[in-house]
C-alpha positions, 0 to 999 in steps of 0.5 A: 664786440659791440651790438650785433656782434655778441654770441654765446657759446655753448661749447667747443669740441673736438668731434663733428658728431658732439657739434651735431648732437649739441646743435640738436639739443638747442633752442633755436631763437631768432638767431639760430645756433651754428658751428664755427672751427677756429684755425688757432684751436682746430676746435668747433665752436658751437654757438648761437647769434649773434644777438642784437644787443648786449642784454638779448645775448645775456638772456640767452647765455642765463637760460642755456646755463639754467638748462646746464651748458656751461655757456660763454659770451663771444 
C-alpha cells in the first residue's frame, strides 16, 4: 500500500459487541477508527486510517501497542 493507503489494525474479532467496546476505547486522530468485515475471514477488523504517510502510521501503530493492542500495519 503506498501513502494514504496505510491503517493499523488493532484487531479482529468475531463479535460485533467486541468491535463496539474497542472502538470506544481508541484514540480518535485525524483518521478515526472504523470496522471493516472481510469476506474471506468473516472477521471484523477494527482499524484506524488511513494515515498519510508510511511514518504518520507507524507512530501510531508504536503508541496503540504502548497502550497494549497487539496493532498491525494493513
Amino acid at each position: 500500500a503506498g501513502a494514504g493507503e496505510t491503517v493499523v489494525q488493532v484487531a479482529a474479532v468475531s463479535r460485533q459487541g467486541y468491535a463496539d467496546m474497542l472502538m470506544s476505547a481508541l484514540p480518535q486522530p485525524d483518521s478515526p477508527a472504523a470496522v471493516h468485515q472481510s469476506p474471506q475471514d468473516k472477521l471484523l477488523h477494527v482499524q484506524i486510517g488511513p494515515f498519510a504517510t508510511k511514518k504518520d502510521t507507524e507512530v501510531m501503530r508504536q503508541r496503540l501497542i504502548g497502550d497494549g493492542y497487539n496493532a498491525i500495519v494493513k
